[in-house]
N, C-alpha and C positions, 0 to 999 in steps of 0.2 A: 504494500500500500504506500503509496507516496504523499508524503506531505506539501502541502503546497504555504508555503512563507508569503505572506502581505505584508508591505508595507506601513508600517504603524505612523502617523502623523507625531513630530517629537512632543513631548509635554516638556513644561515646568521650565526652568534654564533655557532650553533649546529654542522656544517659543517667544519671536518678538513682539510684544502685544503692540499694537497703533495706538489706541488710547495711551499708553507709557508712552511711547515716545514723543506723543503732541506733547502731553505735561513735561516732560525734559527739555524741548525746544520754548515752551513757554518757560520755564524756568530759567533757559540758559539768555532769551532774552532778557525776561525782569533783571537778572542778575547783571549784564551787558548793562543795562543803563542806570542801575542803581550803581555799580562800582566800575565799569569799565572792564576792556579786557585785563589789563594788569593784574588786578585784583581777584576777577575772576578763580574762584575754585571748583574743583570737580565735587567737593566736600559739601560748598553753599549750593551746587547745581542740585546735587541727588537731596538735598533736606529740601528746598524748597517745592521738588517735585514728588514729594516723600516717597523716593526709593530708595535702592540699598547703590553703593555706587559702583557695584558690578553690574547693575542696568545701563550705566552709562560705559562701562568697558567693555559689553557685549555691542553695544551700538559702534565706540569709536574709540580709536586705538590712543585719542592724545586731547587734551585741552581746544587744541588748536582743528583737529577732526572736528571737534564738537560742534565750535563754535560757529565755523564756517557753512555744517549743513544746518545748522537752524537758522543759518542767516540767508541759505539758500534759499530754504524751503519758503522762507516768511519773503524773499524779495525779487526772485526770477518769476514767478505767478503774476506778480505787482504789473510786468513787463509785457504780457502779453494785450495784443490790440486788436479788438476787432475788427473785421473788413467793414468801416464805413460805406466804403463804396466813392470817397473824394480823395486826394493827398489833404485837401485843406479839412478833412472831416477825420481823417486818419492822424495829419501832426495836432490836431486840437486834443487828441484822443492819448497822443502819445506824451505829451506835454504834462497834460491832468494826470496823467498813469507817474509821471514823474514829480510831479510836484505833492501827489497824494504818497507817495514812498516816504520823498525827502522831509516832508511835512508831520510825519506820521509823529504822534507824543513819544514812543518807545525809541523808535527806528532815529528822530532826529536828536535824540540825546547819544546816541549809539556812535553814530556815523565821526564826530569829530573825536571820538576816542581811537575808533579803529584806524582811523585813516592817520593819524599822528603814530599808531603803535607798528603799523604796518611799513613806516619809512624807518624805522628803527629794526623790525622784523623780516626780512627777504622774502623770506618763505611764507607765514603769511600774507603779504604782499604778492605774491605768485598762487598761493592758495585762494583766496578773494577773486584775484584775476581770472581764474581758471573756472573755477565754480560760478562766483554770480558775474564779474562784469563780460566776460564773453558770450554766456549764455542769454544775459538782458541785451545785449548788444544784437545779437541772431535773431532776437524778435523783434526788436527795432526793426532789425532790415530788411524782413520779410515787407512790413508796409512799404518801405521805399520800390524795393522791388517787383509790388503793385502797383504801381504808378506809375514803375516805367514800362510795364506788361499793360496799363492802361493808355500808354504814350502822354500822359500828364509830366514826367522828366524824361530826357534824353536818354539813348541805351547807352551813352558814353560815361552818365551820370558817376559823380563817385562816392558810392556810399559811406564809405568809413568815413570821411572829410565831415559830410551830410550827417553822419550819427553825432559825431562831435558837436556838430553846431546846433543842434540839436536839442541836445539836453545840458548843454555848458550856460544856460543864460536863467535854466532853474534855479541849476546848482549853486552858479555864483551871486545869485540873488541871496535864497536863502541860507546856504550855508557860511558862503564867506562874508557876503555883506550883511548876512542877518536883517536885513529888509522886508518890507508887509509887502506882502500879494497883493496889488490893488483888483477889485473884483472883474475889472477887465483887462488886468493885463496880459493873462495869456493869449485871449483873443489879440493883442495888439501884438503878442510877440507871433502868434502863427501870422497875421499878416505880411510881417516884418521875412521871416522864414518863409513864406510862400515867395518873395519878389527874391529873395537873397536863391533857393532854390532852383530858382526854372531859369535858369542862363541862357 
């Protein structure tokens, strides 16, 4: 008589629950903007997400693992744009998707930590790059790429230039200059971006 062996689904350890790991990525943010990366511990991640913090070392091998996929998770989604069906309907769209990021209470206490620890840090600097801004960047340039498949830009068009210019007039608004959003100015700014765009 032969026996036949099934594969048993793992329990217990083996088993990455989704609910744990949302509360890990919510934890590793609060933590992110209440003390910063520096500060950050694996020790305040797993107590505020009350696990044990071999939850977090079954998820990611390092502080800096950690940190970057809950930063993904919370900011590549941010990036995606729907097909409006205009360029001038699609950078309004891309504009608000970045200024709703940069603007965000958690995310904009975040940001001028990371980016000071990351010219200090290489590798995270290279890790951030890798994970969210190339990845936000790809979705950015799927819409440009509509537009010129709608012949609205030229096919000579150059996208990376175009991505830059793009989202540098949010960034340096609110991050560097710390400046108010007036309630039309991104409309003023896609105007400005539509004539600067279509050479």
């Amino acid at each position: 008589m032969m026996c036949v062996m099934t594969k048993r689904t793992p329990t217990g350890a083996a088993v990455l629950q989704p609910q744990v790991t949302s509360a890990i990525t919510e934890a590793v943010l609060d933590e992110l903007a209440l003390h910063g990366y520096g500060r950050l511990s694996m020790e305040a991640v797993a107590k505020r997400a009350e696990v044990g913090k071999s939850a977090l070392y079954r998820r990611w091998p390092s502080k800096q693992d950690m940190v970057v996929a809950a930063l993904a998770e919370f900011s590549v989604p941010l990036a995606e744009i729907p097909d409006t069906g205009s360029l001038r309907g699609d950078l309004l769209a891309t504009v608000t998707a970045v200024h709703d990021w940069l603007s965000h209470p958690r995310f904009g206490t975040i940001l001028p930590d990371l980016t000071a620890e990351a010219v200090r840090n290489p590798a995270l600097a290279e890790a951030i790059a890798a994970t969210i801004g190339e990845p936000r960047r790809e979705l950015g340039a799927i819409a440009l790429r509509r537009a010129v498949e709608r012949r609205e830009l030229p096919a000579y068009f150059d996208v990376e230039i175009a991505l830059d210019l793009i989202a540098a007039p949010v960034y340096w608004r609110l991050s560097v200059r710390r400046a108010e959003i007036e309630p039309d100015y991104l409309e003023r700014l896609v105007d400005h971006l539509m004539r600067a765009l279509q050479c």
